[in-house]
C-alpha positions in Angstrom: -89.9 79.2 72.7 -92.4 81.7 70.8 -89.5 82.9 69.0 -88.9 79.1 67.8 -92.8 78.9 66.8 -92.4 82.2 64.9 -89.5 81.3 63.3 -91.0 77.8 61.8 -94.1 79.9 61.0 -92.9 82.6 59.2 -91.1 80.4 56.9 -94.2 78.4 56.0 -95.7 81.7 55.6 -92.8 82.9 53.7 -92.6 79.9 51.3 -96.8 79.9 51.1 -96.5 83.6 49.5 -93.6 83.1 47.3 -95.2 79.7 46.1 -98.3 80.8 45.5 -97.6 83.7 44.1 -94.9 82.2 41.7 -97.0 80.1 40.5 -100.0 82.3 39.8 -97.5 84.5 37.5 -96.5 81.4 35.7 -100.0 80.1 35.0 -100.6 83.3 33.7 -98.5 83.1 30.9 -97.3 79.4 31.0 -100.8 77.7 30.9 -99.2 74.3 30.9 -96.3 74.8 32.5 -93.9 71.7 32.2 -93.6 69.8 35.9 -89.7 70.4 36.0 -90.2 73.9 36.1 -93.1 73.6 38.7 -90.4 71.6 40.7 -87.8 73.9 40.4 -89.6 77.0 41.7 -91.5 74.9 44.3 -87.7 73.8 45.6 -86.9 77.2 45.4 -89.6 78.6 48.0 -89.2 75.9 50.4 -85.6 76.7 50.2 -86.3 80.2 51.2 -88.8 79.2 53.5 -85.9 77.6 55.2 -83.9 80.8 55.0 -86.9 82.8 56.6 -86.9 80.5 59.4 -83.0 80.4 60.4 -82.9 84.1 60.0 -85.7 84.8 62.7 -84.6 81.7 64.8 -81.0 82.8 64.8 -80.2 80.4 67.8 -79.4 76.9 66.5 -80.9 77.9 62.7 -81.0 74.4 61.3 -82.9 72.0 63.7 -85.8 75.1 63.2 -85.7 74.8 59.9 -85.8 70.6 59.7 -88.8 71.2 62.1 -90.5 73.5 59.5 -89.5 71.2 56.3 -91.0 68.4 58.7 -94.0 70.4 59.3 -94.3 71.2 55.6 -93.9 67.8 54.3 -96.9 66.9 56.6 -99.2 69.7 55.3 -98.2 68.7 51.4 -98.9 64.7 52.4 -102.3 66.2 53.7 -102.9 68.3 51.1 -102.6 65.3 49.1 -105.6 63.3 50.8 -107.7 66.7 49.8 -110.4 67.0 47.9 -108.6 69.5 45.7 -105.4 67.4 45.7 -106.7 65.1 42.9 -105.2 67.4 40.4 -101.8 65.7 40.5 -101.1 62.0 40.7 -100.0 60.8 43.8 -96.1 60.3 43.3 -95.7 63.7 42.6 -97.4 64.6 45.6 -95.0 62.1 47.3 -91.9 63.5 45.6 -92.6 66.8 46.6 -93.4 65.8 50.2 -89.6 64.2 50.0 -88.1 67.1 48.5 -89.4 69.3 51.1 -87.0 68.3 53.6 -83.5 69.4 51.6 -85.0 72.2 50.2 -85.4 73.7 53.5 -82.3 72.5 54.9 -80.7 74.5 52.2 -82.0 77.7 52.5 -81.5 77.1 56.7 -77.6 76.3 55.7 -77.4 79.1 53.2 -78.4 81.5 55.8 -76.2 79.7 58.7 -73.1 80.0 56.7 -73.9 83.7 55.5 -74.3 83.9 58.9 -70.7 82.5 60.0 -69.2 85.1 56.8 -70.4 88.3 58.4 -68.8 87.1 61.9 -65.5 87.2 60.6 
């Protein structure tokens, strides 16, 4: 059990950090960086996110990670509602929320087939 709470932690941490600091490098030199790109390295982390958290789970690696791309979606649909969220319009908000989910998923198969690979 704390292993399973780890697991879904250390992927939101893991995808926090990467995010984060992604993004800090971009609006360094990228002011006005288009929204696709945003998108894409935003998928990107929550994809590894998803990784982190089937890696340390190890034990049935994807329903961890849907819990932490459920747990995610939540905090971005709160972060939303935030006074700080009025930066972006709402549907983006949304569509990130949405996107959450298969990103994670991704990075939690990724590491569950690289996972099967190195068993043979």
């Amino acid at each position: 059990m704390l292993r399973s709470i780890l697991a879904v932690l250390a992927g939101i941490a893991a995808l926090s950090v990467t995010s984060f600091g992604i993004e800090a490098a971009v609006n360094a030199v990228f002011p006005n960086a288009p929204k696709a790109l945003m998108f894409a390295y935003g998928f990107a982390c929550v994809a590894f996110g998803g990784y982190v958290t089937a890696r340390i789970a190890q034990r049935r690696p994807l329903p961890h990670t849907a819990v932490m791309a459920l747990l995610q979606a939540g905090l971005t649909i709160l972060a939303m509602f935030s006074p700080a969220g009025n930066h972006a319009p709402q549907a983006q908000w949304i569509a990130t929320a949405m996107l959450t989910i298969p990103a994670a998923l991704l990075g939690g198969a990724l590491r569950q087939r690289s996972m099967r690979i190195s068993n043979r």
